[in-house]
Backbone bond lengths (Angstrom), bond angles and torsions (degrees), N, CA, C in turn:
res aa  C-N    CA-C-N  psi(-1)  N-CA   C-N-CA  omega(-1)  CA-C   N-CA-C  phi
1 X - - - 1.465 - - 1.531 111.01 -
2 X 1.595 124.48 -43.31 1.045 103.64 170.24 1.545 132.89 -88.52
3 X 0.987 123.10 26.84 1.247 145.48 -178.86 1.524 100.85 -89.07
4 X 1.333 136.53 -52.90 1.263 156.02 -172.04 1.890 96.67 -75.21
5 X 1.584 105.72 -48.95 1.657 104.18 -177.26 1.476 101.70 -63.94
6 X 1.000 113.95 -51.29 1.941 115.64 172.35 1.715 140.58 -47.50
7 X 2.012 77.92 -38.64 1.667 85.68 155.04 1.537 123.26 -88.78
8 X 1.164 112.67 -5.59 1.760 113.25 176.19 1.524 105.69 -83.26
9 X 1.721 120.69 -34.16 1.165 104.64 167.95 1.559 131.52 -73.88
10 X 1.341 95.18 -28.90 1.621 97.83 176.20 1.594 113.48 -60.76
11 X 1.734 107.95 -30.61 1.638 105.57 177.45 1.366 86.09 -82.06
12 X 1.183 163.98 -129.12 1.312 150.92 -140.24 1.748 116.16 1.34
13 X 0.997 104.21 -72.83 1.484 120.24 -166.37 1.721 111.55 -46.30
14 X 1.888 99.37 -42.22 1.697 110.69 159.51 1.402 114.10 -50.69
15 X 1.602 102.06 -65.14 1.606 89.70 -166.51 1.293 129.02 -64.67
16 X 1.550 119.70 -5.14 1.292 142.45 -168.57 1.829 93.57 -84.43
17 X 1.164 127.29 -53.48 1.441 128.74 146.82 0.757 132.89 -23.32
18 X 1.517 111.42 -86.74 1.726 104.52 177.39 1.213 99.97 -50.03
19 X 1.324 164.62 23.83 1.521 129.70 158.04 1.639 94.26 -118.46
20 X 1.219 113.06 31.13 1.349 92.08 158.42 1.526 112.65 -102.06
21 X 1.504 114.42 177.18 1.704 107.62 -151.40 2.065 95.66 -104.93
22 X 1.244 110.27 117.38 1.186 116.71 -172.77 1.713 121.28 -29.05
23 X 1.556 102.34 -30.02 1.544 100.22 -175.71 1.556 94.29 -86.62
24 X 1.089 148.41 12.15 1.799 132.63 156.67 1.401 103.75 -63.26
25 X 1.646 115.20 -58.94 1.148 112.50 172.30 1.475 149.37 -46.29
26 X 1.547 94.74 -51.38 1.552 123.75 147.78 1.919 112.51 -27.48
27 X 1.657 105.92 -59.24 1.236 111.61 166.50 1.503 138.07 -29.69
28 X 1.877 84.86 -65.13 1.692 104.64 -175.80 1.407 105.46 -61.71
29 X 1.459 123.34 -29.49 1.747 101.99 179.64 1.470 126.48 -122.82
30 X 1.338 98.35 21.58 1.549 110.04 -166.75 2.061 83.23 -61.73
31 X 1.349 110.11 -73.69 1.575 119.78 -177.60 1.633 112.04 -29.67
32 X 1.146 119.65 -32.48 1.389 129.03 -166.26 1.656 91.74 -78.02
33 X 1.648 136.89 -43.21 0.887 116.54 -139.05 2.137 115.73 -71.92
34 X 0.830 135.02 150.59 1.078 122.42 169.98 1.719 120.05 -76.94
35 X 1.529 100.16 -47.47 1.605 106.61 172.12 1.554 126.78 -36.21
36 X 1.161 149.97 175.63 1.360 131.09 169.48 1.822 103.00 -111.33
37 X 1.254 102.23 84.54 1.452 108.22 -168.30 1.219 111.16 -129.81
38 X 1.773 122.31 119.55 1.168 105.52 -168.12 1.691 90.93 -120.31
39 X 1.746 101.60 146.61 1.476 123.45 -152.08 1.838 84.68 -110.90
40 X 1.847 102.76 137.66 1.251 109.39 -150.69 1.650 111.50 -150.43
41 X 1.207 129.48 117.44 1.565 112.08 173.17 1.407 107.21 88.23
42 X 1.366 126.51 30.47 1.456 116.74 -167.72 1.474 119.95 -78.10
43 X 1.200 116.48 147.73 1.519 103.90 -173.46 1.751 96.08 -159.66
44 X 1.576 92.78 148.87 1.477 114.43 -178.42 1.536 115.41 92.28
45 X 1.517 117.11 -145.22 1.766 95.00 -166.20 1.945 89.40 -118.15
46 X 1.272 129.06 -128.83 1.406 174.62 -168.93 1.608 99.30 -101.00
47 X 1.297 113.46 -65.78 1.226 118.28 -159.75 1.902 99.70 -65.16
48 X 1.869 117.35 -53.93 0.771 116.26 -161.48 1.275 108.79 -159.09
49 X 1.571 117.29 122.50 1.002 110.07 -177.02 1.571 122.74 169.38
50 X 1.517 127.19 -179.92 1.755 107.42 -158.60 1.376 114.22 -140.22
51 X 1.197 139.80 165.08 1.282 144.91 -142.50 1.526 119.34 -156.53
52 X 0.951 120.48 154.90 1.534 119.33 165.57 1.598 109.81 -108.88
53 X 1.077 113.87 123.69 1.654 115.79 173.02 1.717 105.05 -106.36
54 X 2.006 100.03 121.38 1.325 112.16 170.90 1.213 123.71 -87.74
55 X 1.789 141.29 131.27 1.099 134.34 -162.22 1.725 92.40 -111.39
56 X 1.849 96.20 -165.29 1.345 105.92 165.09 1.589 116.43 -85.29
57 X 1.343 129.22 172.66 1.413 91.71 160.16 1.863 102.40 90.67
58 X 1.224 109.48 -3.47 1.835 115.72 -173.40 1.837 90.89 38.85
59 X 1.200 114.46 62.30 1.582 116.04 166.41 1.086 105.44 -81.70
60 X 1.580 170.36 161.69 1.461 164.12 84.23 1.367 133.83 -51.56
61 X 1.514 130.16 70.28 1.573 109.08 178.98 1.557 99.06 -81.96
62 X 1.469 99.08 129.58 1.364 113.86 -167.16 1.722 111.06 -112.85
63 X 1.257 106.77 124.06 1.439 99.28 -174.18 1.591 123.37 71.54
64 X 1.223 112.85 37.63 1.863 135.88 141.74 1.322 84.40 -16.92
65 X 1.482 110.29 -177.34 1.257 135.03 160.66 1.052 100.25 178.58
66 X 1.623 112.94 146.93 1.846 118.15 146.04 1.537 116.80 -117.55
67 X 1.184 112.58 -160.37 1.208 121.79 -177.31 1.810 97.77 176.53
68 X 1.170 88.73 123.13 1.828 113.85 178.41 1.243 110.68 -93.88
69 X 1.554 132.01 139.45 0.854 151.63 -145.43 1.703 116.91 -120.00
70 X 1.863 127.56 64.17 1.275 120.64 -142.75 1.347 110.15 -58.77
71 X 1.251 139.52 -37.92 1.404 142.27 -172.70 1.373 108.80 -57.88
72 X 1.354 145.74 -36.07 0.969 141.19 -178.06 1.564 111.21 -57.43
73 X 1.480 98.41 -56.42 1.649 109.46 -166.25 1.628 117.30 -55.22
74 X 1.283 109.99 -23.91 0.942 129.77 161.34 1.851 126.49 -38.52
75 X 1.366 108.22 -46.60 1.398 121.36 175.80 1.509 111.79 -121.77
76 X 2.136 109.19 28.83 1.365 105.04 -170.64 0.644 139.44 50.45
77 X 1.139 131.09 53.17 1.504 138.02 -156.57 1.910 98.43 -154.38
78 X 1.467 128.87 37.81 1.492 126.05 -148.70 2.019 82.94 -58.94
79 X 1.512 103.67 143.03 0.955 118.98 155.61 1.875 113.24 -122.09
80 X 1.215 109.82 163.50 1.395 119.13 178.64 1.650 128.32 -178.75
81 X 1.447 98.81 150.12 1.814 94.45 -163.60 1.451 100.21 -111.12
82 X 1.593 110.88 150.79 1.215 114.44 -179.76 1.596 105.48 -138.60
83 X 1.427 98.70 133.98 1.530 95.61 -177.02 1.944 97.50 -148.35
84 X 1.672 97.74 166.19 1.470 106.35 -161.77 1.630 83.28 -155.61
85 X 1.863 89.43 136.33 1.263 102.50 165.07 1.774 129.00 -128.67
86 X 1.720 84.81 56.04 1.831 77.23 -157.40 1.384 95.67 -122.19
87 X 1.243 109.49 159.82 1.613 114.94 -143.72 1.836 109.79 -62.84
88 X 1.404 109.90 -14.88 1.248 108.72 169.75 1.193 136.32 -83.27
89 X 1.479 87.31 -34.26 1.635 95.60 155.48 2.011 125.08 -141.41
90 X 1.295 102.70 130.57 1.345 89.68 -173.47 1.482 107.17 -135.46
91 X 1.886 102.29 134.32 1.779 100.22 -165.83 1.256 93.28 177.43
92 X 1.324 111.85 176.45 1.649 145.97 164.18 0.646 117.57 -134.64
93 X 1.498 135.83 147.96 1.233 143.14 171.61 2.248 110.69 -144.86
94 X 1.027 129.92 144.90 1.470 116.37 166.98 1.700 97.84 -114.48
95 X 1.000 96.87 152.84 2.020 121.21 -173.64 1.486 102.66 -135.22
96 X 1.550 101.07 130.96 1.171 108.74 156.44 1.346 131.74 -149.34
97 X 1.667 116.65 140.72 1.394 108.89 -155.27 1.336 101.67 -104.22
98 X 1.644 121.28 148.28 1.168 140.16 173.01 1.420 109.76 -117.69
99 X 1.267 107.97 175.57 1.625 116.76 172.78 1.399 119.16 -58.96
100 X 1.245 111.04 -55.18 1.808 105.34 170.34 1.433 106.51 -90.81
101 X 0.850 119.18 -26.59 1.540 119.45 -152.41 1.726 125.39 -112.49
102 X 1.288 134.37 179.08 1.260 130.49 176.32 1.678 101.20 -147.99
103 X 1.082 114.92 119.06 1.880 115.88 169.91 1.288 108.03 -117.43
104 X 1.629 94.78 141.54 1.176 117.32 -168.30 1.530 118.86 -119.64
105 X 1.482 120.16 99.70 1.742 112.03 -145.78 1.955 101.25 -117.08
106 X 1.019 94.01 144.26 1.340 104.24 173.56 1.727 122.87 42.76
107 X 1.562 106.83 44.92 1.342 105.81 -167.74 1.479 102.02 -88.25
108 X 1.418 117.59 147.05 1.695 122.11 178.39 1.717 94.82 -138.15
109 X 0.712 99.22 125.45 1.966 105.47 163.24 1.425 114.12 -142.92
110 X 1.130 112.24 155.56 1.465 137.40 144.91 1.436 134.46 -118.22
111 X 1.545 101.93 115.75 1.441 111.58 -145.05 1.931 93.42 -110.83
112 X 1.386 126.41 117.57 1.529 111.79 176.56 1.871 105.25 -74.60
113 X 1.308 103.49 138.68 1.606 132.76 163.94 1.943 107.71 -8.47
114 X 1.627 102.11 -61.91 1.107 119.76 -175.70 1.914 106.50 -62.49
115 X 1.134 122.23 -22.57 1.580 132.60 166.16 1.315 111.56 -60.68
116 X 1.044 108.09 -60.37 1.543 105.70 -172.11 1.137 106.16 -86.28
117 X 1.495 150.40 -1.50 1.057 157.10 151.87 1.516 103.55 -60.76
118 X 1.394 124.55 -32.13 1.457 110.62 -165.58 2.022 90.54 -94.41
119 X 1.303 114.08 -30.90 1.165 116.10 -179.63 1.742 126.25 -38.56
120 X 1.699 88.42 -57.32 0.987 127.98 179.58 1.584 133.22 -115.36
121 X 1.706 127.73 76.11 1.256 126.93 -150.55 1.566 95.85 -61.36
122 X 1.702 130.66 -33.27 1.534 117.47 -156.22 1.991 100.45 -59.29
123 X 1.193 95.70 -42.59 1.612 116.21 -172.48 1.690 103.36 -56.04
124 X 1.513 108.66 -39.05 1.289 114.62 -162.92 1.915 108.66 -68.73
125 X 1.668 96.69 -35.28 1.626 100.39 -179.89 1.486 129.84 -33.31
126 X 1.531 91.44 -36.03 1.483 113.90 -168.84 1.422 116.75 -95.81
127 X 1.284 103.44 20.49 1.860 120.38 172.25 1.541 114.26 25.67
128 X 1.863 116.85 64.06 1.252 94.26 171.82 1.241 134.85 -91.74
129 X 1.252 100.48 -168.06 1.459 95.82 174.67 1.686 123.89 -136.02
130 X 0.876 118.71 -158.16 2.109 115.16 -172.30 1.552 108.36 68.73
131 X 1.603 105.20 -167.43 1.115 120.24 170.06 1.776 127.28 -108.51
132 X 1.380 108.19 163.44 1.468 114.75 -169.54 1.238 111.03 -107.77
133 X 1.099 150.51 51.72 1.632 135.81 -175.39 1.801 125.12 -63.94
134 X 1.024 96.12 122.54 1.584 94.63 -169.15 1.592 132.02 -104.70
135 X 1.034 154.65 110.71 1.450 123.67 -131.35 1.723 97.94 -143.59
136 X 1.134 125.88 153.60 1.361 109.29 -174.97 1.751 79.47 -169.60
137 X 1.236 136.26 116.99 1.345 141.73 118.33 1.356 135.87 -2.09
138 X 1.911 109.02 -79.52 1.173 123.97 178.89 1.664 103.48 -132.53
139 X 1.404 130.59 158.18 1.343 102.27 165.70 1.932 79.97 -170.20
140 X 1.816 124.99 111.28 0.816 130.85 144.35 1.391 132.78 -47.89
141 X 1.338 131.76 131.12 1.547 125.54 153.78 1.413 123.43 -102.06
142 X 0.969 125.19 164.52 1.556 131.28 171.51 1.277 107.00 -148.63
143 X 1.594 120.02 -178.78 1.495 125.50 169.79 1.724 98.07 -70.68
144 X 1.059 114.61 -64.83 1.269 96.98 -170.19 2.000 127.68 -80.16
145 X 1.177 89.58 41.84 1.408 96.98 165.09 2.053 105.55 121.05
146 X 1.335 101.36 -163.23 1.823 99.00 -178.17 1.307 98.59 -134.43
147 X 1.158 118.25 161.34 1.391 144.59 156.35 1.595 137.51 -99.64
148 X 0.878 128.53 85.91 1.714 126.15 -178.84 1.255 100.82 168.43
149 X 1.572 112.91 -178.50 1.853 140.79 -169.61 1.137 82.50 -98.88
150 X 1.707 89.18 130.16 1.649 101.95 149.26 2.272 108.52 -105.96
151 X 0.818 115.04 168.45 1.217 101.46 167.02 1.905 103.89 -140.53
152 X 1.279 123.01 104.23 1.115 127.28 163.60 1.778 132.52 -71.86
153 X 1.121 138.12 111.10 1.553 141.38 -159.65 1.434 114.90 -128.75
154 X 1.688 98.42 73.10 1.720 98.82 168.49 1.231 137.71 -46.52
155 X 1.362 140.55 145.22 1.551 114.62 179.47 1.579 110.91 -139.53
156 X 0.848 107.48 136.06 1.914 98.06 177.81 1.425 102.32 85.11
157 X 1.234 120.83 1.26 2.320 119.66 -148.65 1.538 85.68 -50.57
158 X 1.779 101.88 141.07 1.400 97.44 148.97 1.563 81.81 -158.14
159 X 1.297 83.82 179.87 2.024 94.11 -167.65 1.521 121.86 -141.89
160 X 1.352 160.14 112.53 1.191 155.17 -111.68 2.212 86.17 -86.65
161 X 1.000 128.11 -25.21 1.805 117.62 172.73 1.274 101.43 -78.61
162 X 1.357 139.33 19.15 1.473 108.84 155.21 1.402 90.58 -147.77
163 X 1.855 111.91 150.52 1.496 125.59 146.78 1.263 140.44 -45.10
164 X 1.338 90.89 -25.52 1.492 92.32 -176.92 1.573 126.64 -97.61
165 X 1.546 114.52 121.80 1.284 120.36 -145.19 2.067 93.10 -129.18
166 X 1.084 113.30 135.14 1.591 121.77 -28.98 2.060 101.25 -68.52
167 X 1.717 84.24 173.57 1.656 84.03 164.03 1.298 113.19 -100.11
168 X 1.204 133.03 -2.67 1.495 122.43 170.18 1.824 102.00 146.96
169 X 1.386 86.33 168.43 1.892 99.18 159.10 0.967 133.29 -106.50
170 X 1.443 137.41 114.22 0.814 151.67 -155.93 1.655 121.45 -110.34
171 X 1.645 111.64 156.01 1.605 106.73 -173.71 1.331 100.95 -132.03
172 X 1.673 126.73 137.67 1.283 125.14 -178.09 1.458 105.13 -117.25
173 X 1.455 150.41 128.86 1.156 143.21 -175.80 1.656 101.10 -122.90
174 X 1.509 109.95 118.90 1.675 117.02 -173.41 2.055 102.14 -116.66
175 X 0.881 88.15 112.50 2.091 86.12 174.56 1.418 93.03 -138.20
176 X 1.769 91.96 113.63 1.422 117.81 165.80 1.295 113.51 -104.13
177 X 1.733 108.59 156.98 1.405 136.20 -149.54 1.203 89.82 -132.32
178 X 1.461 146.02 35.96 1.782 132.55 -167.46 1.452 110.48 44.23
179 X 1.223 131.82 -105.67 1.317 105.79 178.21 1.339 129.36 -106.68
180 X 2.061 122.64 53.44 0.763 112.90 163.02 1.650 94.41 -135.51
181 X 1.474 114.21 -165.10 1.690 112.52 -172.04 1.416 116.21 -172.14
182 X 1.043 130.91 113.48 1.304 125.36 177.67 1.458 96.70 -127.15
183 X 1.690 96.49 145.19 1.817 113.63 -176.17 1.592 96.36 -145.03
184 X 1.306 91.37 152.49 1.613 116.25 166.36 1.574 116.75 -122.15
185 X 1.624 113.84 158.15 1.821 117.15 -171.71 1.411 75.74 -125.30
186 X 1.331 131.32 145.65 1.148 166.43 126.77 1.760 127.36 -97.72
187 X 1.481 114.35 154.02 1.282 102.91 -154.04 1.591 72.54 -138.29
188 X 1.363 114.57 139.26 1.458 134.71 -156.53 1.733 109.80 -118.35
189 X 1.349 102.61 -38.67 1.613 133.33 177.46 1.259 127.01 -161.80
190 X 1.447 131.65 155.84 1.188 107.87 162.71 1.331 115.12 151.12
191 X 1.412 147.38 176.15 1.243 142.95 175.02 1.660 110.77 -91.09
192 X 1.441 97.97 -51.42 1.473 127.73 166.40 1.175 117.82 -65.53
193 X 1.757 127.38 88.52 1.507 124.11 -168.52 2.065 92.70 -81.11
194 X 0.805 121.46 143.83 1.217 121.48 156.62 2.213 103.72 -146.77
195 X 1.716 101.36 153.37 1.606 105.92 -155.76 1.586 80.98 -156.24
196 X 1.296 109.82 158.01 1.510 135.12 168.84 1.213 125.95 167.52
197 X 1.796 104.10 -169.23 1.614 97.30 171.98 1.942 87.78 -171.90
198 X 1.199 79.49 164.96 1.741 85.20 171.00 1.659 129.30 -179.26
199 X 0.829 138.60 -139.72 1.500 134.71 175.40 1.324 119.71 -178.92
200 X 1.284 123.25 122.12 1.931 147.93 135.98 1.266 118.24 -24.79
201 X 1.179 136.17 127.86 1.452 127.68 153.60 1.853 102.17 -138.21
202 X 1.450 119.82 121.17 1.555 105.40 164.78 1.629 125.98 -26.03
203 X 1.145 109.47 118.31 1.886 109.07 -179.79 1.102 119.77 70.32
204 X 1.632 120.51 10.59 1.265 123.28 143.07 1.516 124.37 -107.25
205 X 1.697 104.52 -176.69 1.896 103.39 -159.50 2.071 80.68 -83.12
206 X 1.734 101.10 168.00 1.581 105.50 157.20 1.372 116.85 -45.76
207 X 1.346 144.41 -174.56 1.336 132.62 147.16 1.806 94.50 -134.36
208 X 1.094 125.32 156.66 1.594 140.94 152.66 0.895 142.40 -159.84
209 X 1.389 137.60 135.94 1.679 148.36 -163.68 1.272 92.60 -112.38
210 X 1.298 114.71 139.95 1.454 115.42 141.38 1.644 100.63 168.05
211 X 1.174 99.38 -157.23 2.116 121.29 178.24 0.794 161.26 -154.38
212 X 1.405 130.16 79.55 1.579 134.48 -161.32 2.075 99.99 -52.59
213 X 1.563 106.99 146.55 1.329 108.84 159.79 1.699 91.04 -177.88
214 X 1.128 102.16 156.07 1.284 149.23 -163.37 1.449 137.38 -135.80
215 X 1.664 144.20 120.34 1.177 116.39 177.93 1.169 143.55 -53.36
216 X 1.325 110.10 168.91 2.414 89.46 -166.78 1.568 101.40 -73.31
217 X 1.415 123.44 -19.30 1.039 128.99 -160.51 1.735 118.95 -81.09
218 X 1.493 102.40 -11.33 1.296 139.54 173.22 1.158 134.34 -103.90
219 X 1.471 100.69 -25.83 1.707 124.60 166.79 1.218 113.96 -20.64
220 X 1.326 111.17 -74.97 1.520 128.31 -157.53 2.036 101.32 -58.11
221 X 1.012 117.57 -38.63 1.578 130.91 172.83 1.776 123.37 -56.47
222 X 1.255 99.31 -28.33 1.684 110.03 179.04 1.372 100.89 -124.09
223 X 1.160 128.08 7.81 1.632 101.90 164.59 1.262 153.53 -80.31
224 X 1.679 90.35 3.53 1.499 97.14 -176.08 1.924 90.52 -86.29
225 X 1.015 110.43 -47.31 1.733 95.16 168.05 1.432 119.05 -29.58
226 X 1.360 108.75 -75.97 1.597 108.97 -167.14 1.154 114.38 -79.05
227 X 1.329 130.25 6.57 1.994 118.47 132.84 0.973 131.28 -48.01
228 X 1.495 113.31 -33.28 1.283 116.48 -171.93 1.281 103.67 -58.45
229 X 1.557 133.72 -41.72 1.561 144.39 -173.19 1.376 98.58 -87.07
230 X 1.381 128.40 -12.54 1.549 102.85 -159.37 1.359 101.31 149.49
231 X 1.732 105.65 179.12 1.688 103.24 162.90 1.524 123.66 -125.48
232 X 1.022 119.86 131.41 1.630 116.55 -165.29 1.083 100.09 -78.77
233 X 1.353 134.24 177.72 1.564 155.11 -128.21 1.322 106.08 -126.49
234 X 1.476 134.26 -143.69 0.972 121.77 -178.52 1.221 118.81 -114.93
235 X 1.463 111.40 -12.13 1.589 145.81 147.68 1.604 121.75 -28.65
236 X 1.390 95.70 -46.98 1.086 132.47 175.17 2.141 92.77 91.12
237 X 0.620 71.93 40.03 2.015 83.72 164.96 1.108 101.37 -108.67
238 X 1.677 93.62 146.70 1.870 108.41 174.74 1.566 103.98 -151.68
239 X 1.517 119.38 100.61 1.181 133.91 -161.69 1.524 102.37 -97.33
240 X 1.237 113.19 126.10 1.680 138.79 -159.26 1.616 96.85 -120.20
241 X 1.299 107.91 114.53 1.555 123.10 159.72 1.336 116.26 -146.69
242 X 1.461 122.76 105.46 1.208 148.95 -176.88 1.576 110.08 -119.23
């Protein structure tokens, strides 16, 4: 019997939720956030509903959305999907939180150059350009770190140290171990071949092998890039082992 009284409150306690109005919530963590993101235009309740997210950079993803998932909450387990269709960034992803943990299922985005530039000013110096597609299947979290493939898919990349526009498409493959990591650079297209691989470990440095090169005839157009690593040969190869 009380098993049944416990599940009538837990359905109570939901529906008492969903009718609350999404910007209360919006409220309680706007202050909490660390990012510099200001939350904008909110509309609908808890259960469902969409937002404008303000960046640096006068960025706008306009019209976020989620959508909560009632069956889950039910056995604590809140699941929920979030998707965005605004030109900076466009994707879905579903999340779901557990007691230790956070999963991250079937996320796909496309993120423009100028995004992660505002995200990230070190990245931003280097003024790129193209697109970011980001792709991940499954991807656990924990306190002490995550587990799963990420798959990163540059497109168009070009970067304010070289002329040459674009330098190619590129593929980044990241599979984390919590606190260890090994990734590979693959080169998909491009003028600019670049290839590697390397490995993460907590409290150790990155490590990476690999090699930017280019034709000689092209040389002169990407070299202010591959100084930054070094100086290529006459090949116009520039072999990176760190």
């Amino acid at each position: 019997m009380w098993r049944w009284v416990l599940f009538f409150l837990a359905v109570l306690l939901i529906a008492l939720a969903a009718r609350l109005p999404a910007s209360w919530a919006v409220s309680q963590v706007q202050d909490r956030l660390k990012a510099k993101v200001d939350i904008d235009n909110v509309k609908g309740t808890i259960w469902q509903g969409s937002a404008d997210l303000k960046l640096p950079q006068g960025i706008v993803i306009e019209q976020a959305t989620w959508e909560v998932a009632p069956i889950p909450l039910l056995f604590l387990s809140p699941r929920f999907t979030l998707q965005s269709a605004s030109p900076d960034l466009k994707g879905r992803t579903s999340v779901a939180l557990g007691f230790r943990s956070v999963e991250i299922n079937e996320l796909d985005a496309t993120v423009t150059a100028r995004l992660v530039s505002a995200i990230e000013p070190r990245i931003g110096a280097l003024a790129p350009e193209g697109s970011l597609r980001i792709m991940v299947y499954q991807m656990d979290c924990f306190n002490d770190g995550c587990e799963g493939q990420t798959r990163l898919q540059w497109e168009n990349a070009a970067v304010a140290l070289s002329e040459l526009r674009p330098l190619g498409d590129y593929l980044g493959i990241l599979d984390l171990k919590r606190t260890k990591a090994h990734y590979e650079l693959k080169t998909m297209k491009g003028t600019l071949r670049a290839a590697g691989r390397g490995n993460w470990e907590q409290g150790k440095l990155p490590t990476f092998t690999g090699e930017l090169s280019a034709p000689p005839d092209q040389l002169s157009k990407v070299q202010g890039l591959m100084r930054l690593l070094g100086t290529p040969d006459e090949r116009g190869v520039l072999r990176i082992n760190r």
